[in-house]
TORNU-391207 format. One record per residue (C-alpha): residue number from 1; chain; x, y, z. Coordinates in nm, 2 decimals. Last residue first. Layout:
residues N
+------+-------+--------+--------+--------+
! resi ! chain !     xx !     yy !     zz !
+------+-------+--------+--------+--------+
!  NUM !     A !      X !      Y !      Z !
...
+------+-------+--------+--------+--------+
***
This chain:
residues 371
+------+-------+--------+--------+--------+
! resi ! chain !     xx !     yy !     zz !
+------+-------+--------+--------+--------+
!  371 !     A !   1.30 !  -1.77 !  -4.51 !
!  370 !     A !   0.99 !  -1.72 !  -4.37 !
!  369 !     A !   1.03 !  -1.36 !  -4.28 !
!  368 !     A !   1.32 !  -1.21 !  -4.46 !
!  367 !     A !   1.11 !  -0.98 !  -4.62 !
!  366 !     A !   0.92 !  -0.91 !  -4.31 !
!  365 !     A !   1.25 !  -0.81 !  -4.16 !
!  364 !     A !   1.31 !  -0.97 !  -3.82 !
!  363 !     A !   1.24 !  -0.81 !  -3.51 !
!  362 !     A !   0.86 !  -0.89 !  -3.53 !
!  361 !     A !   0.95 !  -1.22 !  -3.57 !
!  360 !     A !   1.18 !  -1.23 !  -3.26 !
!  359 !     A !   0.87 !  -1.06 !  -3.03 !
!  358 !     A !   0.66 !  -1.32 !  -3.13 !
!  357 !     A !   0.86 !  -1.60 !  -3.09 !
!  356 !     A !   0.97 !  -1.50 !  -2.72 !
!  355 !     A !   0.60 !  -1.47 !  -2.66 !
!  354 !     A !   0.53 !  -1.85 !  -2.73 !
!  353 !     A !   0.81 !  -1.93 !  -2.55 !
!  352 !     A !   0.66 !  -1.79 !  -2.25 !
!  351 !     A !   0.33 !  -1.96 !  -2.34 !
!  350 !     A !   0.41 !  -2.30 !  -2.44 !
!  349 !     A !   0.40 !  -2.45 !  -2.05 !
!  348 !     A !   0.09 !  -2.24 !  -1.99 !
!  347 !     A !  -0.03 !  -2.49 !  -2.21 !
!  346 !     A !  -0.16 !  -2.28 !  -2.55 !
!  345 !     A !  -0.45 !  -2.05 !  -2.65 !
!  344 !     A !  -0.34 !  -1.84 !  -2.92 !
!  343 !     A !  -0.46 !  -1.51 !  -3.03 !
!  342 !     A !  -0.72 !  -1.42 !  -2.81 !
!  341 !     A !  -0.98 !  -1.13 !  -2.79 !
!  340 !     A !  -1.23 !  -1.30 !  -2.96 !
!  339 !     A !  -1.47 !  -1.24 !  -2.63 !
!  338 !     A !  -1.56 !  -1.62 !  -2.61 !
!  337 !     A !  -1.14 !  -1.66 !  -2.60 !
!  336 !     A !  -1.14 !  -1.36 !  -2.29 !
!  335 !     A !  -1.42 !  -1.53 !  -2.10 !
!  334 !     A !  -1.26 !  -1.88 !  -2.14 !
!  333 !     A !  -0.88 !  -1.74 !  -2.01 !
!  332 !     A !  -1.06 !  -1.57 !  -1.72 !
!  331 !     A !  -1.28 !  -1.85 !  -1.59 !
!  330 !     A !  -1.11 !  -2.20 !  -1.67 !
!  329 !     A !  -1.00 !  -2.21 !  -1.32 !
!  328 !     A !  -0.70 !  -2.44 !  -1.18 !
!  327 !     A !  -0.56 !  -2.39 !  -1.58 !
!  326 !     A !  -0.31 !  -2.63 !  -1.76 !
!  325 !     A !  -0.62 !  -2.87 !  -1.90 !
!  324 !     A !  -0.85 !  -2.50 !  -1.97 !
!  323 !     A !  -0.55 !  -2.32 !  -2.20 !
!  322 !     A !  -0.36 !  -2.06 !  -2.08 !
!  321 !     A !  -0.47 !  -1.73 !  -2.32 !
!  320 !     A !  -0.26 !  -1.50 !  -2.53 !
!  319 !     A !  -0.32 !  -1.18 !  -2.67 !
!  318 !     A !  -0.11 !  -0.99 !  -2.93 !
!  317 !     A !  -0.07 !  -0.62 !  -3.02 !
!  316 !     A !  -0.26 !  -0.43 !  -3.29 !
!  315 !     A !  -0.42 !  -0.10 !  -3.14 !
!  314 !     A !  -0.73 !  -0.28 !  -3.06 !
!  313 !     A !  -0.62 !  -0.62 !  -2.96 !
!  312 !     A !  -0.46 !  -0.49 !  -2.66 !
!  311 !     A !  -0.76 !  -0.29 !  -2.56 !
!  310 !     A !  -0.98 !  -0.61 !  -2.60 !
!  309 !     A !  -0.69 !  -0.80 !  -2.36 !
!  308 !     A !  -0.78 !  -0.53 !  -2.14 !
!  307 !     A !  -1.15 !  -0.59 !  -2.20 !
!  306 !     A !  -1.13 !  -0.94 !  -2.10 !
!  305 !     A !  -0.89 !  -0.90 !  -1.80 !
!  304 !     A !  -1.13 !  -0.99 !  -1.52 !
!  303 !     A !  -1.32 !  -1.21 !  -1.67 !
!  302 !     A !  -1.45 !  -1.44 !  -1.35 !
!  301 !     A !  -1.26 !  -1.72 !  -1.20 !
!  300 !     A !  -0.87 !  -1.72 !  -1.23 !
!  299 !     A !  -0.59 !  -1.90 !  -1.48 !
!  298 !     A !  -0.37 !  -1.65 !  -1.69 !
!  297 !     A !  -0.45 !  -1.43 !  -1.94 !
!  296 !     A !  -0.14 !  -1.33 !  -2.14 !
!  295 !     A !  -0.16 !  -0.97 !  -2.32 !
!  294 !     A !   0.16 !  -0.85 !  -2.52 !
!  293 !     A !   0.17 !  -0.47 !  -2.64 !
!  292 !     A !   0.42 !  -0.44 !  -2.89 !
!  291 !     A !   0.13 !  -0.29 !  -3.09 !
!  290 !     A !   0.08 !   0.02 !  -2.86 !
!  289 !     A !   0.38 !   0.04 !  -2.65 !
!  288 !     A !   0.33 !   0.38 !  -2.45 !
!  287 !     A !  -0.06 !   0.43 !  -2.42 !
!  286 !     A !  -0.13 !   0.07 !  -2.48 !
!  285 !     A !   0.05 !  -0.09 !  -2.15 !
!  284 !     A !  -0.29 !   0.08 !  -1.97 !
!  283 !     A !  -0.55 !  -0.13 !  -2.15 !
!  282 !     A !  -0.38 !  -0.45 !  -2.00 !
!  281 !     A !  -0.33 !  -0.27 !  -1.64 !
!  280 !     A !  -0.69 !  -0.17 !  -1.60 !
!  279 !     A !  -0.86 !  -0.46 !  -1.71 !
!  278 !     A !  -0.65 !  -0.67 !  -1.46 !
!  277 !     A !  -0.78 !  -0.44 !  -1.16 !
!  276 !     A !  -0.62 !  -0.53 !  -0.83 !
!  275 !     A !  -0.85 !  -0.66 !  -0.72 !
!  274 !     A !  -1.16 !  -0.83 !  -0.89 !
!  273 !     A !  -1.51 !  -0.69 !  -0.79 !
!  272 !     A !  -1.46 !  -0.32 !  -0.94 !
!  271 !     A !  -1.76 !  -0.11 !  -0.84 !
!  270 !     A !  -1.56 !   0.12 !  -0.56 !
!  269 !     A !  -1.31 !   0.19 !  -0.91 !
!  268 !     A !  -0.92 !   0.12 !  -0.72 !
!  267 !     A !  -0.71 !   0.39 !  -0.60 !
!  266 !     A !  -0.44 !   0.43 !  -0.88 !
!  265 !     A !  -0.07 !   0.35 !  -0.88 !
!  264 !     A !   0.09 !   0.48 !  -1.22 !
!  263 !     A !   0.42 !   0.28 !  -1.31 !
!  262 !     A !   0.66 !   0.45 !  -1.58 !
!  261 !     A !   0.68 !   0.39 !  -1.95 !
!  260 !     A !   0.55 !   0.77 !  -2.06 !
!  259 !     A !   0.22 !   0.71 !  -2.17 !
!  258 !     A !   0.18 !   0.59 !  -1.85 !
!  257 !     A !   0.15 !   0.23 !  -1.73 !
!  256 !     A !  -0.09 !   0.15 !  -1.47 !
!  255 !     A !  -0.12 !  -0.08 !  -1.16 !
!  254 !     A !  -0.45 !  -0.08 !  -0.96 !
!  253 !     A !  -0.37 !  -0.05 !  -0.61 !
!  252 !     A !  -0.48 !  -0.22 !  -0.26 !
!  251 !     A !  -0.31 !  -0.56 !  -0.36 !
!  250 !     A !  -0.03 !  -0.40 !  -0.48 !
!  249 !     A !   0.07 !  -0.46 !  -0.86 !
!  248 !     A !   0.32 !  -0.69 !  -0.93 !
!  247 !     A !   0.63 !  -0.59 !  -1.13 !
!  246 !     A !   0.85 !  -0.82 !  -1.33 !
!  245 !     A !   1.20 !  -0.69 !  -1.43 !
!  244 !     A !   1.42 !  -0.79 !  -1.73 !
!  243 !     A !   1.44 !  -0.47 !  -1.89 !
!  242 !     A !   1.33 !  -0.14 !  -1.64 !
!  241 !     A !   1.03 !   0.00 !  -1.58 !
!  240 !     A !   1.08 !   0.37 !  -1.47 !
!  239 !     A !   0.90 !   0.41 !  -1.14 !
!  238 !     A !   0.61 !   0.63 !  -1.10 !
!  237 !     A !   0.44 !   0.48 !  -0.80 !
!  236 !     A !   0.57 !   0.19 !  -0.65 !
!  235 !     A !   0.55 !  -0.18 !  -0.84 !
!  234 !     A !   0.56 !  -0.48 !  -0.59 !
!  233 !     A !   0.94 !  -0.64 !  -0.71 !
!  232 !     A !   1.06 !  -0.95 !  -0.92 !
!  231 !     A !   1.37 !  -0.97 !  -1.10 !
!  230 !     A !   1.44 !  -1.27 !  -1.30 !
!  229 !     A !   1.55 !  -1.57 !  -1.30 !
!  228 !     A !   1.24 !  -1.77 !  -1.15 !
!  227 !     A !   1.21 !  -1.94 !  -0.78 !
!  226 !     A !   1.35 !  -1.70 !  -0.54 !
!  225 !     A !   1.21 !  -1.42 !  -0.68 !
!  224 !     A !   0.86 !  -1.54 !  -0.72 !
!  223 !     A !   0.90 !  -1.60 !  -0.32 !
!  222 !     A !   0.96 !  -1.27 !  -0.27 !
!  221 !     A !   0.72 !  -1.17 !  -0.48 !
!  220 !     A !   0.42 !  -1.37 !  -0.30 !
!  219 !     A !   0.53 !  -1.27 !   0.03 !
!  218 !     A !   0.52 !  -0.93 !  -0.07 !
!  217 !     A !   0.17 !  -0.98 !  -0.19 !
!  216 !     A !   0.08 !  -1.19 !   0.09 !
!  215 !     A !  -0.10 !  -0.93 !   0.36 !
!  214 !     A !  -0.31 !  -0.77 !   0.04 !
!  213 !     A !  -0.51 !  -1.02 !  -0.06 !
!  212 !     A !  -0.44 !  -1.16 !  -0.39 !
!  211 !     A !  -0.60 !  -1.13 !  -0.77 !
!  210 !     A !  -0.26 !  -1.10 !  -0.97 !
!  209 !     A !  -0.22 !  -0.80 !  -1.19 !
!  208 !     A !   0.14 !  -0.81 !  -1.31 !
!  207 !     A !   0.33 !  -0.67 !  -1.54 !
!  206 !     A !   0.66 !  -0.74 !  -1.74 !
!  205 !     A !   0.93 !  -0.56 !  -1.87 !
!  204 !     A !   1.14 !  -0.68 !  -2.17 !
!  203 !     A !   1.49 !  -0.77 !  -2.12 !
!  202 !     A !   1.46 !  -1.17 !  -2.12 !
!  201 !     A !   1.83 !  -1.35 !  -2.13 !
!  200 !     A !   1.73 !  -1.52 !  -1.79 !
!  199 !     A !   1.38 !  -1.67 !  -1.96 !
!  198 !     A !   1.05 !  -1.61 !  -2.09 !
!  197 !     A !   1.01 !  -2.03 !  -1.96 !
!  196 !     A !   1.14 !  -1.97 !  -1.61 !
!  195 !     A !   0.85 !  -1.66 !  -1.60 !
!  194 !     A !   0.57 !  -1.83 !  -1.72 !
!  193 !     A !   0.65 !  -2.14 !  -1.50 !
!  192 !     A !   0.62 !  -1.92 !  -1.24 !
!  191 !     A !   0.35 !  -1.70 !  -1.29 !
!  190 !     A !   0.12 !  -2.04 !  -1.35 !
!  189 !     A !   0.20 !  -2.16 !  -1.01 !
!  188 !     A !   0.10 !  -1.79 !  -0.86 !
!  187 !     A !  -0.20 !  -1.76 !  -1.08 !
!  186 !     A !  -0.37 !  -2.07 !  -0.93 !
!  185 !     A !  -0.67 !  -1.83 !  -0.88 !
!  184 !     A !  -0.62 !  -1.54 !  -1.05 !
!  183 !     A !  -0.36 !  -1.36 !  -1.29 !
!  182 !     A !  -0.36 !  -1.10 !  -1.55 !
!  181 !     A !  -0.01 !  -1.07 !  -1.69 !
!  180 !     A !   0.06 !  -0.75 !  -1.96 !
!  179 !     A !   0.43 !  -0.84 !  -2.12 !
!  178 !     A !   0.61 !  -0.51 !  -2.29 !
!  177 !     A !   0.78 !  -0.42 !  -2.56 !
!  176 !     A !   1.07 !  -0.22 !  -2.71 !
!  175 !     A !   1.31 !  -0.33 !  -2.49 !
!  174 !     A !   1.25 !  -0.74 !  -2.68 !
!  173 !     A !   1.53 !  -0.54 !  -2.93 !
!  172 !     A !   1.83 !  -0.66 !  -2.75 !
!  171 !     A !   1.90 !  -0.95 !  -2.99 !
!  170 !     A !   1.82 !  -1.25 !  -3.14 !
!  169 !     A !   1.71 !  -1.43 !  -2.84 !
!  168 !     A !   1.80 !  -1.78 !  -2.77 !
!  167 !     A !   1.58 !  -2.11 !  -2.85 !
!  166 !     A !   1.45 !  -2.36 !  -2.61 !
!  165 !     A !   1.36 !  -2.15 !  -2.34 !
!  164 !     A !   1.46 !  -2.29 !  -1.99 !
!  163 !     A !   1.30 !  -2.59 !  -1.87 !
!  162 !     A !   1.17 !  -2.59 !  -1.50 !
!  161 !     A !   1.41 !  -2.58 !  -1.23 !
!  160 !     A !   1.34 !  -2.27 !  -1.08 !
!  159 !     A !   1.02 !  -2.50 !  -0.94 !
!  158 !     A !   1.26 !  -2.73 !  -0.78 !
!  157 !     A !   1.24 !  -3.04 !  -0.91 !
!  156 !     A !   1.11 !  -3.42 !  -0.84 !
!  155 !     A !   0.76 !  -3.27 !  -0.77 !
!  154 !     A !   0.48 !  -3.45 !  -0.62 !
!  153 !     A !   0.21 !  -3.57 !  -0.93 !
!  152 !     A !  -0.04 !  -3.34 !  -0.94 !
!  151 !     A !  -0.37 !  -3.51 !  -0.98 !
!  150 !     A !  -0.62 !  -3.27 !  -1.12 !
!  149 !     A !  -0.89 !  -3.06 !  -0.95 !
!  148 !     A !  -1.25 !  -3.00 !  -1.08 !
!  147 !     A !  -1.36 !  -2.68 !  -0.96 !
!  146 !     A !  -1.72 !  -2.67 !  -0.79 !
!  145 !     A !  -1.48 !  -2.65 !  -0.41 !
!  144 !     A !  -1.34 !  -2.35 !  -0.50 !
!  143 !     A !  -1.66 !  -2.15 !  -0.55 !
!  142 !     A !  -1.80 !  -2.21 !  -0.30 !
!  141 !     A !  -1.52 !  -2.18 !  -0.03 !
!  140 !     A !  -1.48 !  -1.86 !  -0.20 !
!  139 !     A !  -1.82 !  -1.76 !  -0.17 !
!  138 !     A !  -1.83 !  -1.87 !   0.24 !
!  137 !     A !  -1.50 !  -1.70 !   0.30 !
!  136 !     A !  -1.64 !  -1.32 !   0.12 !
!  135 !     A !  -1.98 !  -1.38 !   0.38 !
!  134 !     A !  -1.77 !  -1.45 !   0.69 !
!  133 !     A !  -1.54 !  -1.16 !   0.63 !
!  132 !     A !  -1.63 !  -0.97 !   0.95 !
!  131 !     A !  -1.74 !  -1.25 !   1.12 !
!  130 !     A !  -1.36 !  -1.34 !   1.18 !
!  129 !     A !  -1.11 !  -1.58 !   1.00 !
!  128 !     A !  -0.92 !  -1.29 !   0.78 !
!  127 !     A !  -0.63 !  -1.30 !   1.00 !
!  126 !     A !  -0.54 !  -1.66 !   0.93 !
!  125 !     A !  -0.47 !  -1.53 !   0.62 !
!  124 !     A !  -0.63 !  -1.73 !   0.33 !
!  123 !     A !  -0.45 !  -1.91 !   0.04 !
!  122 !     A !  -0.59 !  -2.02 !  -0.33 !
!  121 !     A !  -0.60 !  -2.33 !  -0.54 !
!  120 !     A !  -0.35 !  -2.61 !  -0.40 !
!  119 !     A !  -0.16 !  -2.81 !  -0.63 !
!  118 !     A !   0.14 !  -2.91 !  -0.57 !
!  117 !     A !   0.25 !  -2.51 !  -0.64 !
!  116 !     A !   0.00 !  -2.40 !  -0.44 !
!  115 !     A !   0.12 !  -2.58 !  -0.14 !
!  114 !     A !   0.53 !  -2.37 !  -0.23 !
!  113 !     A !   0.27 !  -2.09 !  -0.16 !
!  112 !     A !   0.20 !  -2.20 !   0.13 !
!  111 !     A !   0.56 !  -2.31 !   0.24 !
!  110 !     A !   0.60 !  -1.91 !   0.15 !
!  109 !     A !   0.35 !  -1.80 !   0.36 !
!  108 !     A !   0.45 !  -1.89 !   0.68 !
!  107 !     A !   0.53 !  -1.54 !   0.88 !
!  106 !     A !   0.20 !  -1.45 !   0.74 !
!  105 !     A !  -0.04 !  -1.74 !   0.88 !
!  104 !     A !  -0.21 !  -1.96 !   0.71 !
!  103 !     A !  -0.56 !  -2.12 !   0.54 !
!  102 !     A !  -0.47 !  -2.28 !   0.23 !
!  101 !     A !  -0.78 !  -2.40 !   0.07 !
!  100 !     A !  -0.75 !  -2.71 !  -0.10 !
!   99 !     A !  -1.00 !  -2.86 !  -0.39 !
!   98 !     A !  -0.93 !  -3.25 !  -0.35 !
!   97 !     A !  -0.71 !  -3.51 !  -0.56 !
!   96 !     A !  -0.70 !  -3.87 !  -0.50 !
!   95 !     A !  -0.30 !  -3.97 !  -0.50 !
!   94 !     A !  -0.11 !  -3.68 !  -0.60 !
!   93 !     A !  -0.29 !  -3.41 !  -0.48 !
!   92 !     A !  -0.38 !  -3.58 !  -0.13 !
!   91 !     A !   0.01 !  -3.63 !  -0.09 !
!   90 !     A !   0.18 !  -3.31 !  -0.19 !
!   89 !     A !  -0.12 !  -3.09 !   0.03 !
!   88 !     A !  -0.02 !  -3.31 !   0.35 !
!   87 !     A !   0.35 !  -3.23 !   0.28 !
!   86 !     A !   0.31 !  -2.87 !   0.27 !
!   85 !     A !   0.04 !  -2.89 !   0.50 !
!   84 !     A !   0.27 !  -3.01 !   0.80 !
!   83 !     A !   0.35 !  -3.43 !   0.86 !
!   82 !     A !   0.41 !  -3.40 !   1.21 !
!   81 !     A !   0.32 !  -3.08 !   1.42 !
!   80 !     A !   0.14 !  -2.82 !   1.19 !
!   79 !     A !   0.24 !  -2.53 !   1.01 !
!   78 !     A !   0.10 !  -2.48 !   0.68 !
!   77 !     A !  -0.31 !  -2.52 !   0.79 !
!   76 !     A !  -0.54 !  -2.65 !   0.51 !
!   75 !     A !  -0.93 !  -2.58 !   0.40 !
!   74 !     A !  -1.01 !  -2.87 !   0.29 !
!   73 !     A !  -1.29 !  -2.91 !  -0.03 !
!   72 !     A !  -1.58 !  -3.14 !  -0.12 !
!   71 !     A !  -1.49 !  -3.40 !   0.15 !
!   70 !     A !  -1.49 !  -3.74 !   0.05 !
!   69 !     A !  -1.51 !  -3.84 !   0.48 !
!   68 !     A !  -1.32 !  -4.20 !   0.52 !
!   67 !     A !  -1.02 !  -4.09 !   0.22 !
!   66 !     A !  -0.97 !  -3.76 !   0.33 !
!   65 !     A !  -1.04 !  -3.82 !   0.72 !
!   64 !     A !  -0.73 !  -4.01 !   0.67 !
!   63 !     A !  -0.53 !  -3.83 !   0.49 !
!   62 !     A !  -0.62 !  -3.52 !   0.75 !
!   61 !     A !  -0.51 !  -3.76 !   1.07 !
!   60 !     A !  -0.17 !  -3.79 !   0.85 !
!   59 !     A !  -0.16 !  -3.39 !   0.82 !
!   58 !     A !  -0.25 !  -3.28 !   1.19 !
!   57 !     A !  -0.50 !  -3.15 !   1.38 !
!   56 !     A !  -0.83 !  -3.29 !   1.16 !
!   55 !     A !  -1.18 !  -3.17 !   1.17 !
!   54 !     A !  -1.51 !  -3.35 !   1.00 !
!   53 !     A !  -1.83 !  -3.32 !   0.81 !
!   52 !     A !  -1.82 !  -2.92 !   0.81 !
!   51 !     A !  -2.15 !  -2.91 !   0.62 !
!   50 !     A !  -2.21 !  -2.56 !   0.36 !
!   49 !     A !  -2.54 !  -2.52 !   0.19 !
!   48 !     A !  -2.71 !  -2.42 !   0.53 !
!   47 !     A !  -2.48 !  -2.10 !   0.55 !
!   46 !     A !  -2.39 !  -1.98 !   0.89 !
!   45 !     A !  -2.22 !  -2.32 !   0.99 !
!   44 !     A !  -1.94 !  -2.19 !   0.78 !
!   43 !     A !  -1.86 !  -1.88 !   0.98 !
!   42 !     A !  -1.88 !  -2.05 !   1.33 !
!   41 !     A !  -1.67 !  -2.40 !   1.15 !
!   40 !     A !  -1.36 !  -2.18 !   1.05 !
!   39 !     A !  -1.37 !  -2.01 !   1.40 !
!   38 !     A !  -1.39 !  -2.33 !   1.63 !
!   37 !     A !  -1.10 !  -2.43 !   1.34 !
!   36 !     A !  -0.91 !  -2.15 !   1.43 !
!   35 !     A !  -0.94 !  -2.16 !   1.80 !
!   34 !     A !  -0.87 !  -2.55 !   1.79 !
!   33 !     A !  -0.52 !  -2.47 !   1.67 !
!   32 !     A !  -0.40 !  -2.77 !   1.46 !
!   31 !     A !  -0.57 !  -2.68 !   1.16 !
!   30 !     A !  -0.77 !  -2.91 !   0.87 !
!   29 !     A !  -1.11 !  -2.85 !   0.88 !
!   28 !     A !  -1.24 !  -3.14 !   0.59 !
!   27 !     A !  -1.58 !  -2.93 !   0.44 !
!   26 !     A !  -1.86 !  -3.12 !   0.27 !
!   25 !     A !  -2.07 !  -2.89 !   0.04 !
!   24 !     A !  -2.43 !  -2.95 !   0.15 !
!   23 !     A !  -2.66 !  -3.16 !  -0.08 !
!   22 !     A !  -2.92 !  -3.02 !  -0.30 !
!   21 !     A !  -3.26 !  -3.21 !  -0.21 !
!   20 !     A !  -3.54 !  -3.15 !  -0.52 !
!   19 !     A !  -3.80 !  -3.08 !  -0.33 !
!   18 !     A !  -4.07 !  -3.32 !  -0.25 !
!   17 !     A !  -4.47 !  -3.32 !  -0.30 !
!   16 !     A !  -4.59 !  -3.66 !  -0.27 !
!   15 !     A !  -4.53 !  -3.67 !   0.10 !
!   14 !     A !  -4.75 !  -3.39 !   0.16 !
!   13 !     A !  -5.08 !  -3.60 !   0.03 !
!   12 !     A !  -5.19 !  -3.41 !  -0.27 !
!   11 !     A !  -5.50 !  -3.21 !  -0.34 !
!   10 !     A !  -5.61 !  -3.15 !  -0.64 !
!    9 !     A !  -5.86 !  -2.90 !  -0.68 !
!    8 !     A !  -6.14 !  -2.94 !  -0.97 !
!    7 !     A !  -6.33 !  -2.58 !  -1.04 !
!    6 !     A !  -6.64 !  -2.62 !  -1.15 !
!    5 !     A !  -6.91 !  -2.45 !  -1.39 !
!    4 !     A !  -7.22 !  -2.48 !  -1.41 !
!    3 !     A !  -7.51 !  -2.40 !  -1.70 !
!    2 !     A !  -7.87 !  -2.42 !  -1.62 !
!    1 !     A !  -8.10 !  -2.46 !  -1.95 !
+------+-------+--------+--------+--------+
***
């Protein structure tokens, strides 16, 4: 008896096989120097995910294109003739919201960070358009454009306007500890409101790791200054923290606290991705306040700051987290809560006052607590 076998192939027309399509991100180019948009559109046009769909010279043109185009993300000059990006970034956030990419120059930074405040997510240098960094643009372009933006309805106030604390300090005893920030994308509109809300009468030190390139940082504290009651300065090596001060790490440094209370600046670890290192300042504030340690992670991507806040935890001291409806990116504060490293996780609206309770309970007497 004869046995076969066959083998049955199926052959389909090519038409009946498709790919799932994934469509491009939609750029809006918004610049009025033709140089730096013929650069913007070279370094996106090198990844096929990415589709400039249109460029605009000036802020009203930029509404427009806006509303005809339902661009992904805009990557958004300052200093423009007419209505500038300032202005431009006020109106799109407020009326039909899009992912924004400042893209500026030094000597304009701080209208761009006054952007971020309406609502912008994160600043470029003009100086970083080049094939060198054509690979670090594309992923942040990316990556801002999957976050869902809110409306942000345009100020009526000055940002040192927002509400001061609701309740006074006790007394002088807040010297004893110490405030830990880690900061990312959209940190620089969280710092503030932070900072206004801790307070004028607030003597404890505060530090900062916030995620920026290194051309702003001073910007970035000088406009901090300006805006919140308290005194703001890029940490130097070995300095005594003093009360009431806030002290940003360089860009190029990780910022440390000794065992001794003074600022340690450290080359950063060649495998850290996030700079400067918000790990390495959160575990550092242990060696010298242990338990009075206070951990706040602020909006970013990633989880940078997760095993600070771990640290913190460790030797007793408190971690809190901005919650995801006051963040621009969930990423930091929602890798640090899946961690159960977090205490509270509160509007970053709450959190300053948040930290003034704390530190006043722990002053107090545990048998006079509750009273």
């Amino acid at each position: 008896m004869l046995r076969y076998s066959f083998t049955i192939i199926l052959v389909y027309p090519p038409q009946t096989i498709q790919e799932k399509s994934v469509e491009p991100i939609k750029v809006l180019i918004v610049d009025d120097s033709a140089v730096v948009r013929l650069g913007i559109r070279k370094m996106l046009a090198t990844d096929p995910e990415i589709q400039v769909v249109g460029e605009a010279t000036n802020g009203l043109d930029a509404i427009t294109q806006r509303d005809k185009l339902a661009p992904d993300i805009i990557t958004m000059d300052v200093n423009m003739p007419g209505m500038n990006g300032l202005e431009t970034t006020a109106q799109i956030m407020s009326n039909n919201p899009v992912p924004i990419l400042i893209v500026t120059d030094l000597d304009t930074a701080n209208l761009a960070f006054e952007a971020i405040s309406y609502g912008a997510l994160d600043l470029l240098g003009k100086a970083e358009i080049n094939p060198e960094n054509t690979g670090q643009f594309i992923r942040k372009v990316k990556l801002l454009s999957q976050i869902k933006v809110i409306r942000h309805l345009p100020p009526r106030r000055l940002p040192s306007d927002i509400p001061t604390p609701s309740e006074p300090l006790t007394g002088g005893h807040a010297l004893d500890w110490i405030v830990a920030v880690a900061s990312s994308t959209g940190g620089p509109k969280a710092l503030i409101t932070l900072l206004n809300t801790l307070g004028s009468d607030w003597r404890a030190p505060v530090v900062v790791a916030q995620h920026i390139h290194t051309d702003f940082i001073a910007k970035l504290v000088e406009w901090l200054e300006s805006v919140t009651p308290l005194v703001v300065c890029v940490a130097t090596d070995q300095q005594r923290l003093l009360p009431g001060h806030v002290y940003l790490s360089p860009a190029e440094r990780n910022l440390e606290i000794s065992s001794q209370g003074r600022t340690v600046l450290v080359p950063p670890n060649p495998k850290e991705i996030y700079r400067p290192s918000c790990n390495a300042l959160l575990s550092s504030v242990t060696r010298r306040y242990g338990l009075k340690s206070i951990g706040v992670i602020l909006t970013g991507m990633g989880d940078d700051g997760v095993e600070g806040a771990k640290a913190i935890k460790a030797v007793g001291g408190h971690v809190l987290a901005q919650d995801e409806a006051s963040c621009a990116v969930y990423g930091m504060p929602m890798a640090a809560q899946k961690a159960g490293c977090v205490d509270h996780v509160l509007p970053i609206q709450e959190i300053g006052n948040k930290i003034r309770a704390i530190v006043d309970r722990r002053a107090i007497p545990r048998a006079l607590q509750g009273r």
